[in-house]
N, C-alpha and C positions, 0 to 999 in steps of 0.2 A: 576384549569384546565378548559379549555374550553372544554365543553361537544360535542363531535364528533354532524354532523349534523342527524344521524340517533338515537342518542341516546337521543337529547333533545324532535326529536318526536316521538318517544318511551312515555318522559314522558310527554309529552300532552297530548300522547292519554290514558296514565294510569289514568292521573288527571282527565278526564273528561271521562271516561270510567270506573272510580269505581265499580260504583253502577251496573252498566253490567255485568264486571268481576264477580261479589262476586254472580250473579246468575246463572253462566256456569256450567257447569260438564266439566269435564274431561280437556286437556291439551287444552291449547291455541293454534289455527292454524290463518294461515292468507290467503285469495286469492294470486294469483299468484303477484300483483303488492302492495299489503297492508306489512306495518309493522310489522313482526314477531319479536317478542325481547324474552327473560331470563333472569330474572333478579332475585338475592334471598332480595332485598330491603336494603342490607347492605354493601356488599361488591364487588359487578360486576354487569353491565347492559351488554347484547350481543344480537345485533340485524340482522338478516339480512333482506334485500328487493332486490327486481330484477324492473329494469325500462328497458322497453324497445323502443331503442331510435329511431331504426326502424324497419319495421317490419318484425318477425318472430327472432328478433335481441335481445338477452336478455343479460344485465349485473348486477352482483349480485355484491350487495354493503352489506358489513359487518361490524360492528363496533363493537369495548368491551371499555366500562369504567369498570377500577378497581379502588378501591379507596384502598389509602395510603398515608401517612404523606407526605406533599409538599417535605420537602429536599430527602425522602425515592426515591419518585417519580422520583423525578429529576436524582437521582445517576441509579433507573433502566434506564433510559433510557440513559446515556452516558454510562454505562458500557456494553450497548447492550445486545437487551434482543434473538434474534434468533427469532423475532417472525413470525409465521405462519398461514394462513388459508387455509381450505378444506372446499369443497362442498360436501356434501353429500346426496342421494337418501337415502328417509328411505323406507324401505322393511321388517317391521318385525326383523328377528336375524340376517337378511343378506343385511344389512347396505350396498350401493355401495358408494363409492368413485367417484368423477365427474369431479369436476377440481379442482385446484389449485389455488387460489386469489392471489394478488399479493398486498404487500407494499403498500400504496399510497403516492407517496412523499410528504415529510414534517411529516409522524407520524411514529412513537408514538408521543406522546408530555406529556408533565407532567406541571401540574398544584398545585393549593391549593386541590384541590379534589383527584389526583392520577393519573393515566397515561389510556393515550386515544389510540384503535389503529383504521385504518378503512383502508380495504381490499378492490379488484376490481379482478372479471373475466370480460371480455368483449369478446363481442359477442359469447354468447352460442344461439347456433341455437334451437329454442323452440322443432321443429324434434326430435332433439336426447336430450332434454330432457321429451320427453313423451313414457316413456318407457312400457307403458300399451299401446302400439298403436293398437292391434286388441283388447282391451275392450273397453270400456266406461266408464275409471276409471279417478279420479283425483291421480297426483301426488304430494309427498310429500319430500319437500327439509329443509336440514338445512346445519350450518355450525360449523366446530368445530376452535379454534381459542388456540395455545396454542404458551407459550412464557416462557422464562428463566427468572426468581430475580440472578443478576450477583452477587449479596452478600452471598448467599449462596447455589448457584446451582439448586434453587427449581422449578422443571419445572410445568408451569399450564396448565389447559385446560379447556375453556369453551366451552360452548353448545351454537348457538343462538334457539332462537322460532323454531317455523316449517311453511314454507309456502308450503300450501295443493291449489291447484289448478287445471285447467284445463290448460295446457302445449303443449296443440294439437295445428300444425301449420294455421294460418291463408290460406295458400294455399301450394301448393306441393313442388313449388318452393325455393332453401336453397335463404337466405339472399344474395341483393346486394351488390357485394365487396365496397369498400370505395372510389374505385376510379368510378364508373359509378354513385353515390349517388348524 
């Protein structure tokens, strides 16, 4: 399988971010535009990142490799898998919900590795996602990514990273429509 594009820099920056990692405490976060991934090293990598392409204009791009037997792979993804993604504000025990990603055509796909998915919101106004706007907090986002094995109904669900950031808009202004750009 071809490794989704989010997920092979995932492991670049794992490869060459080792000796980093193994010195950190606690849960791995990324800036608002950095590589956030999950990954348990055996059996799923789940990454998200937000680019933004203009300004005050954010789109979150999501990715999961699972790994599974080539031919295994291949039957999930024609038997359709349902699959989905969410954005989520972390808040402690009262998780919010944010928006909705959508498919990106052409995935899943299934390889010699296992099946690959990757997700798009587009244009989230940075505004309404800094949802600490009278403090001076950083926010924190992830995403959850869950899909059907059509062989025996077994629904999954992953986690990606957490991107912790500053989310505050660059001016007061919401984002120019598409068509004055």
């Amino acid at each position: 399988m071809r490794l989704s594009r989010l997920s092979r820099l995932c492991a670049a920056a794992v490869a060459a971010g080792a000796l980093v990692l193994t010195q950190a405490a606690g849960p791995a976060a990324a800036a608002v535009n950095d590589l956030a991934c999950n990954y348990d090293f055996h059996t799923f990598n789940a990454c998200l990142h937000f680019e933004e392409p203009q300004l005050n204009s954010l789109d979150a791009h999501v990715g999961l490799d699972t790994v599974w037997p080539e031919q295994y792979a291949r039957e999930i993804v024609a038997g359709g898998t349902g699959a989905r993604a969410s954005l989520w504000w972390e808040n402690g025990s009262h998780d919010r919900h944010v928006a909705d990603l959508t498919l990106v055509p052409g995935w899943p796909q299934a390889g010699p590795d296992g099946v690959g998915f990757e997700f798009v919101a587009t244009g989230l106004y940075r505004g309404d996602l800094d949802f600490h706007r009278s403090a001076n907090e950083e926010e924190s986002f992830y995403a959850k990514v869950t899909y059907v094995d059509p062989h025996n109904g077994n629904r999954f669900e992953y986690v990606t990273g957490t991107v912790t950031g500053d989310f505050k808009p660059f001016s007061d202004e919401p984002p120019c429509p598409t068509a004055c750009s």
